[in-house]
CHARMM internal coordinates of N, CA and C (Angstrom, degrees):
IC EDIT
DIST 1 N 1 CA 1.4464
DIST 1 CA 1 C 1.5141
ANGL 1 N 1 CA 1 C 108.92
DIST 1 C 2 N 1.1974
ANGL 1 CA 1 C 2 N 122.75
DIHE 1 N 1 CA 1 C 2 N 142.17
DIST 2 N 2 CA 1.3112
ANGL 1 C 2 N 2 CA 145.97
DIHE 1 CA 1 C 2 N 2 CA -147.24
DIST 2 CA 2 C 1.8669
ANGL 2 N 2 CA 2 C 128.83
DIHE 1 C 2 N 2 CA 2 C -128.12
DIST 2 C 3 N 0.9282
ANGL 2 CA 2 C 3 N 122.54
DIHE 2 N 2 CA 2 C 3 N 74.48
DIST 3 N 3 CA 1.6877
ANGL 2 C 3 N 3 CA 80.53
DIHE 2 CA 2 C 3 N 3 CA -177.60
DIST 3 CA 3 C 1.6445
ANGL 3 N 3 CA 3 C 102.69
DIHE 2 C 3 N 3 CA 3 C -157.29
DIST 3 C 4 N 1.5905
ANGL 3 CA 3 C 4 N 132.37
DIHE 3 N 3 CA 3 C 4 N -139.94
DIST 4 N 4 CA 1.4642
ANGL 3 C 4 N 4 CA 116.54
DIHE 3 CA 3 C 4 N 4 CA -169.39
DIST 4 CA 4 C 1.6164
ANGL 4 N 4 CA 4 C 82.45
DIHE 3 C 4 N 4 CA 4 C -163.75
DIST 4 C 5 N 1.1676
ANGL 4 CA 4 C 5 N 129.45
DIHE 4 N 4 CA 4 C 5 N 174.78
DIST 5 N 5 CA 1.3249
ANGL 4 C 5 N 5 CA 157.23
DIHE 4 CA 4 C 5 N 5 CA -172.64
DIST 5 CA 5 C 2.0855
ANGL 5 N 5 CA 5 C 103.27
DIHE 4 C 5 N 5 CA 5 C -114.35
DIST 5 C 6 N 1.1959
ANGL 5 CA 5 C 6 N 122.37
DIHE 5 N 5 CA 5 C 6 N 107.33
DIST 6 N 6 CA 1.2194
ANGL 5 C 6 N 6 CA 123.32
DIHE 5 CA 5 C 6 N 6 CA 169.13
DIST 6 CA 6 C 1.6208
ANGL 6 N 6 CA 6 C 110.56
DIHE 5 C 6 N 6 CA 6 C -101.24
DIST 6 C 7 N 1.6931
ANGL 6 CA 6 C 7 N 110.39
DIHE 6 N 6 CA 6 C 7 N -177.32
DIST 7 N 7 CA 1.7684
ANGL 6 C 7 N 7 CA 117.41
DIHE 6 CA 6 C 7 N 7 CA 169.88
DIST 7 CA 7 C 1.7707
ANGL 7 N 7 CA 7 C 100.26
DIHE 6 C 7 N 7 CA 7 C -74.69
DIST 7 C 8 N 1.6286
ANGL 7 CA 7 C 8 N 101.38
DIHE 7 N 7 CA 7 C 8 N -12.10
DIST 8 N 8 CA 1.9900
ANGL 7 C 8 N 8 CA 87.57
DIHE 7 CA 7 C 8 N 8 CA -168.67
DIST 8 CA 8 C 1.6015
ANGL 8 N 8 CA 8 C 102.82
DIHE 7 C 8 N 8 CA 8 C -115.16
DIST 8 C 9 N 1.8729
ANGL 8 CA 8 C 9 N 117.29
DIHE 8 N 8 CA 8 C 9 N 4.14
DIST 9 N 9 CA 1.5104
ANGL 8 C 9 N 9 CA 99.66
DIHE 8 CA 8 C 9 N 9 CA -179.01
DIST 9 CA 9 C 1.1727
ANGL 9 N 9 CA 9 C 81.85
DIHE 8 C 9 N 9 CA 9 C 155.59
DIST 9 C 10 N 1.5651
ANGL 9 CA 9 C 10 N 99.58
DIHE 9 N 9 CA 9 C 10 N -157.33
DIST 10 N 10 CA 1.8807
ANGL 9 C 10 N 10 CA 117.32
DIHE 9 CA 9 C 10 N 10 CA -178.32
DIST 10 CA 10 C 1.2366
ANGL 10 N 10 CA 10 C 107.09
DIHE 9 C 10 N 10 CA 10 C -136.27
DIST 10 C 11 N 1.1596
ANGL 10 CA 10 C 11 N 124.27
DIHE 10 N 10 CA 10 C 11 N 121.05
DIST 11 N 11 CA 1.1936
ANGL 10 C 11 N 11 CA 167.71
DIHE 10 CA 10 C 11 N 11 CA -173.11
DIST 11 CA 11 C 1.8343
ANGL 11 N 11 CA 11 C 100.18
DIHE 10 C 11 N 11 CA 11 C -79.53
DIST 11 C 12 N 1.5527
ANGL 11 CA 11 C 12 N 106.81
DIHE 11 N 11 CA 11 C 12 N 103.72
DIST 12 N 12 CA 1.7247
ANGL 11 C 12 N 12 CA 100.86
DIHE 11 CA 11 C 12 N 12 CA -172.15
DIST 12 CA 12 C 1.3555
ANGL 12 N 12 CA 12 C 93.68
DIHE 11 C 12 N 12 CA 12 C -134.12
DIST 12 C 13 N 1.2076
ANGL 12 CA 12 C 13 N 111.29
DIHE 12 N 12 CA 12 C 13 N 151.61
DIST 13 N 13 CA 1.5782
ANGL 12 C 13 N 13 CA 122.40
DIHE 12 CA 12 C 13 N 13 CA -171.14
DIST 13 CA 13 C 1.5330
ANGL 13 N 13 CA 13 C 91.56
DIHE 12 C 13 N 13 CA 13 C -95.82
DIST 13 C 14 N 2.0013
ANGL 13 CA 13 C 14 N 107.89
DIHE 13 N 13 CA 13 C 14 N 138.54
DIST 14 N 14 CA 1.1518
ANGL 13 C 14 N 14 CA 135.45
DIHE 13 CA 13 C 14 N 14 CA 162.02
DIST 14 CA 14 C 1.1882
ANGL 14 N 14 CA 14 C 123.28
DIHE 13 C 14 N 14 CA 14 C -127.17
DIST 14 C 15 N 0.9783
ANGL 14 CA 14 C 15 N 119.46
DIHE 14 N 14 CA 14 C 15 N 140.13
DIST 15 N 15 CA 2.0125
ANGL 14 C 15 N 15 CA 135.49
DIHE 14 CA 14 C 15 N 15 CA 176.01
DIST 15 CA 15 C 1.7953
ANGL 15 N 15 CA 15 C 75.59
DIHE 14 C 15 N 15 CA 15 C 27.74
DIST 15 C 16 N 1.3569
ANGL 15 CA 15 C 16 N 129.68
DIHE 15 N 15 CA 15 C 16 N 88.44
DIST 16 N 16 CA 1.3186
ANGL 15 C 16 N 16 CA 124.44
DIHE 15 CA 15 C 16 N 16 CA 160.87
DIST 16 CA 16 C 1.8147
ANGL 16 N 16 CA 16 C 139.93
DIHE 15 C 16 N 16 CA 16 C 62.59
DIST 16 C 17 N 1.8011
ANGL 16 CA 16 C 17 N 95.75
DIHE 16 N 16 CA 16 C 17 N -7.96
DIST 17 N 17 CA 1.3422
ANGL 16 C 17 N 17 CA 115.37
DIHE 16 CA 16 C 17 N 17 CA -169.04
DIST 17 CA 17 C 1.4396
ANGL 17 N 17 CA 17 C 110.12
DIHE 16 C 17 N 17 CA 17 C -115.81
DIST 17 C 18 N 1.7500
ANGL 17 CA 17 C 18 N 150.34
DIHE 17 N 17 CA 17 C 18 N 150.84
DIST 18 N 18 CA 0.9424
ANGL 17 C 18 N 18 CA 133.73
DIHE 17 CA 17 C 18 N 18 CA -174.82
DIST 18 CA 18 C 1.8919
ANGL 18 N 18 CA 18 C 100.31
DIHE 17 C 18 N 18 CA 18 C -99.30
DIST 18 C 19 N 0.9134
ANGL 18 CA 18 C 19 N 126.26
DIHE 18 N 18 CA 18 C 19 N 127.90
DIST 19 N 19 CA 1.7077
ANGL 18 C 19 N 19 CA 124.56
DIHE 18 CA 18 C 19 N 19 CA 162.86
DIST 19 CA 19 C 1.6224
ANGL 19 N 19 CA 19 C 102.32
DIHE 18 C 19 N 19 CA 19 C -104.90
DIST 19 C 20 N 1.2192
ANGL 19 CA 19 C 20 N 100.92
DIHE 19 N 19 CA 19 C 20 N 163.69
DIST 20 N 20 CA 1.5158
ANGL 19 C 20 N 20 CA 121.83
DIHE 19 CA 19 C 20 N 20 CA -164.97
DIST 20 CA 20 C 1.6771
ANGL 20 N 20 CA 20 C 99.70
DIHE 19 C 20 N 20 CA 20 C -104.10
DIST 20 C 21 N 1.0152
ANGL 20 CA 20 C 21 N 117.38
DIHE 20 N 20 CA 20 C 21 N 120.39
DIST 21 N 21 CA 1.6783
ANGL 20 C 21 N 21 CA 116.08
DIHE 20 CA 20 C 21 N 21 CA 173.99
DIST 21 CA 21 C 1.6035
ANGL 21 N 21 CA 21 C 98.43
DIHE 20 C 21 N 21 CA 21 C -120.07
DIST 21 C 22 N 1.3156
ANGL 21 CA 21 C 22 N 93.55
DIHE 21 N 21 CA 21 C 22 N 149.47
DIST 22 N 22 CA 1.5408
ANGL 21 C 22 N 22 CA 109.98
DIHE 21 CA 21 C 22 N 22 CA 168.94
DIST 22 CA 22 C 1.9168
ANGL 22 N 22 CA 22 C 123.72
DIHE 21 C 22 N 22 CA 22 C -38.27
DIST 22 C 23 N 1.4814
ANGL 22 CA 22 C 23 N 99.19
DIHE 22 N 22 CA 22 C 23 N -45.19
DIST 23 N 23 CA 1.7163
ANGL 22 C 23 N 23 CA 134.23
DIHE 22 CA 22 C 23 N 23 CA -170.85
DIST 23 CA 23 C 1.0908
ANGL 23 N 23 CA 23 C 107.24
DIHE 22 C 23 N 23 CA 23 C -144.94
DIST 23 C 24 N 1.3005
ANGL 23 CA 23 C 24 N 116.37
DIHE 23 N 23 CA 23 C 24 N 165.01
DIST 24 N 24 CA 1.9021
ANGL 23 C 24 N 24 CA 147.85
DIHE 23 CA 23 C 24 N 24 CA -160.70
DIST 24 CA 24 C 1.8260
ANGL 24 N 24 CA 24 C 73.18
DIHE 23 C 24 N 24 CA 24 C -96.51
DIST 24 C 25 N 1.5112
ANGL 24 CA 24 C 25 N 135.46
DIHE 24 N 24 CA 24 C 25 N -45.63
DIST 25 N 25 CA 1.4423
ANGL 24 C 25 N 25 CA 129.35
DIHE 24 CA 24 C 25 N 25 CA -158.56
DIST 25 CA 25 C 1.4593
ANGL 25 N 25 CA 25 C 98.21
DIHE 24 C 25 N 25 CA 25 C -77.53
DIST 25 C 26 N 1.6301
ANGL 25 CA 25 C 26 N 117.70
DIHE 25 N 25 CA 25 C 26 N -47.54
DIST 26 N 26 CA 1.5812
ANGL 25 C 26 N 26 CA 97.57
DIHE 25 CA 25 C 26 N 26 CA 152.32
DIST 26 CA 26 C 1.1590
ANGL 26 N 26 CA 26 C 159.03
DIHE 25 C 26 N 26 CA 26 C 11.34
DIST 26 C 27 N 1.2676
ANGL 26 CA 26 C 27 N 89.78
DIHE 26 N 26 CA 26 C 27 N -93.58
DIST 27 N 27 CA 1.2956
ANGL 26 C 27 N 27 CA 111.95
DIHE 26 CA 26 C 27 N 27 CA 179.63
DIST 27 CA 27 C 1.6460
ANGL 27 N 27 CA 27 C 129.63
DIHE 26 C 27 N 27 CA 27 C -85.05
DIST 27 C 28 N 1.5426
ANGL 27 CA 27 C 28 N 98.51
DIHE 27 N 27 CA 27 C 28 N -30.28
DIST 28 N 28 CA 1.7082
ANGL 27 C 28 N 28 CA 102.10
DIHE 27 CA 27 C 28 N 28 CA 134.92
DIST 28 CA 28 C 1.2694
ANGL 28 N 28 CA 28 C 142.30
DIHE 27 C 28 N 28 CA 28 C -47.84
DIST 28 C 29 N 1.0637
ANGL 28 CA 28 C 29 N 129.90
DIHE 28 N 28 CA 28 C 29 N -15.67
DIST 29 N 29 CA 1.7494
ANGL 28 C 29 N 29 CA 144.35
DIHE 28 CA 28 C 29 N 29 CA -163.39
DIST 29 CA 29 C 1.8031
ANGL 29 N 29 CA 29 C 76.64
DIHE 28 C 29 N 29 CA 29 C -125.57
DIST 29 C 30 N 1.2734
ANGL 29 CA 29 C 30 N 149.93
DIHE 29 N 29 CA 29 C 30 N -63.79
DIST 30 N 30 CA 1.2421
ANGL 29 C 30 N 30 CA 121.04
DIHE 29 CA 29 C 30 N 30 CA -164.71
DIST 30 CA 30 C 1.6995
ANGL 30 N 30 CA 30 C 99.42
DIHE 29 C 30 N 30 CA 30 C -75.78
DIST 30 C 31 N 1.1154
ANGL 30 CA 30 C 31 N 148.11
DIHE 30 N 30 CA 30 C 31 N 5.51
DIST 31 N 31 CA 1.3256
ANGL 30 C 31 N 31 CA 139.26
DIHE 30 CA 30 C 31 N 31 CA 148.82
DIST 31 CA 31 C 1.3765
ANGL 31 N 31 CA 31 C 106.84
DIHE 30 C 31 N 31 CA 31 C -94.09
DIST 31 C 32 N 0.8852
ANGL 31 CA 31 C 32 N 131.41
DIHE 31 N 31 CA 31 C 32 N 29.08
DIST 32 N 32 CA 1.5129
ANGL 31 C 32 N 32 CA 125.84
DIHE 31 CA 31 C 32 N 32 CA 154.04
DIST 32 CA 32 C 1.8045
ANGL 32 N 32 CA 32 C 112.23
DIHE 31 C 32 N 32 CA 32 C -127.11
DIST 32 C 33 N 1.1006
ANGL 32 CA 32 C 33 N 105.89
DIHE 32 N 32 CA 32 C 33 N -0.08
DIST 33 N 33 CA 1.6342
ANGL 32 C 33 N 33 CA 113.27
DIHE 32 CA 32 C 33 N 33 CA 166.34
DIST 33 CA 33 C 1.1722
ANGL 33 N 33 CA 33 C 87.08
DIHE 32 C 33 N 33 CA 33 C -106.98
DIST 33 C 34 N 1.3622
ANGL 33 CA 33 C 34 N 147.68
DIHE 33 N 33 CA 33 C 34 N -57.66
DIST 34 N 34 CA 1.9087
ANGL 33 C 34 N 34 CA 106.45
DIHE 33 CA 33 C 34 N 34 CA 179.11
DIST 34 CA 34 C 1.4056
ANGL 34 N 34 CA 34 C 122.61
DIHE 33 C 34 N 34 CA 34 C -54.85
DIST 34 C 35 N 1.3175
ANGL 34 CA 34 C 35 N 103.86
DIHE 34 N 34 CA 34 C 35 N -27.57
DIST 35 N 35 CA 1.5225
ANGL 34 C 35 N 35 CA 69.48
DIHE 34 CA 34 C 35 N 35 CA -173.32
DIST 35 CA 35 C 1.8208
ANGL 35 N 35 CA 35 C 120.58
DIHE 34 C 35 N 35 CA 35 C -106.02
DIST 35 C 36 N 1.2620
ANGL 35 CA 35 C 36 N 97.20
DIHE 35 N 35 CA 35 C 36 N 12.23
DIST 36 N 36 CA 1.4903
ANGL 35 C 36 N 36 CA 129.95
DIHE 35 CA 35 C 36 N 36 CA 139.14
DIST 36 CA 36 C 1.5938
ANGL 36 N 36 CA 36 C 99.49
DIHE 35 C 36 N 36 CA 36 C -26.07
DIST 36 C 37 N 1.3960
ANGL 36 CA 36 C 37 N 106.03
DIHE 36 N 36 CA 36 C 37 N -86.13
DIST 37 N 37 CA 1.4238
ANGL 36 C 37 N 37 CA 120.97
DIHE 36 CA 36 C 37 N 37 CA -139.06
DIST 37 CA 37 C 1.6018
ANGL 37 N 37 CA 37 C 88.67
DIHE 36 C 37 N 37 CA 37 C -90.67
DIST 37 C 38 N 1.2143
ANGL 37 CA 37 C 38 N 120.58
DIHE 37 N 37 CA 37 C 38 N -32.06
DIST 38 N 38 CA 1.7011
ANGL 37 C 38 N 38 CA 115.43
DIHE 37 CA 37 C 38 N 38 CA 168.86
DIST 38 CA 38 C 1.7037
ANGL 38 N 38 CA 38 C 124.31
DIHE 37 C 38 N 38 CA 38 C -43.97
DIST 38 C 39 N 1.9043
ANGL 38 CA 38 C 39 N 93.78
DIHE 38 N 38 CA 38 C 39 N -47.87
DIST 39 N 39 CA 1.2863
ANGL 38 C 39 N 39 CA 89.92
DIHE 38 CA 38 C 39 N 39 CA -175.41
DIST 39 CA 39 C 1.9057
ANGL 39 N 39 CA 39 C 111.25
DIHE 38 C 39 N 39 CA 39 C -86.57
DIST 39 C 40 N 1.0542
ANGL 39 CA 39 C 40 N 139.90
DIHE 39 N 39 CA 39 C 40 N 21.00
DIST 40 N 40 CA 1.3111
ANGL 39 C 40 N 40 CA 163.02
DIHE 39 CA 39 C 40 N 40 CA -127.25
DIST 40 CA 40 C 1.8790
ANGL 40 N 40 CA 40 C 85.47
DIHE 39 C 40 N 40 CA 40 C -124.90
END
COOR INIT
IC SEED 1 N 1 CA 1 C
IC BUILD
């Protein structure tokens, strides 16, 4: 897991792309519902 601290959020790398989350806690909890639903 990947990402940087901006003025509008945190910036976390997905399947290769950066999305903007609110929080670093964010975007942790949406990488733990992929791979939730990956291993599914």
């Amino acid at each position: 897991m990947r990402g940087y601290f901006t003025g509008t959020g945190f910036y976390g790398l997905v399947d290769g792309q950066y999305m903007l989350f609110s929080g670093e806690a964010e975007y942790y909890e949406y990488i733990a519902e992929e791979n939730e639903t990956e291993a599914s």
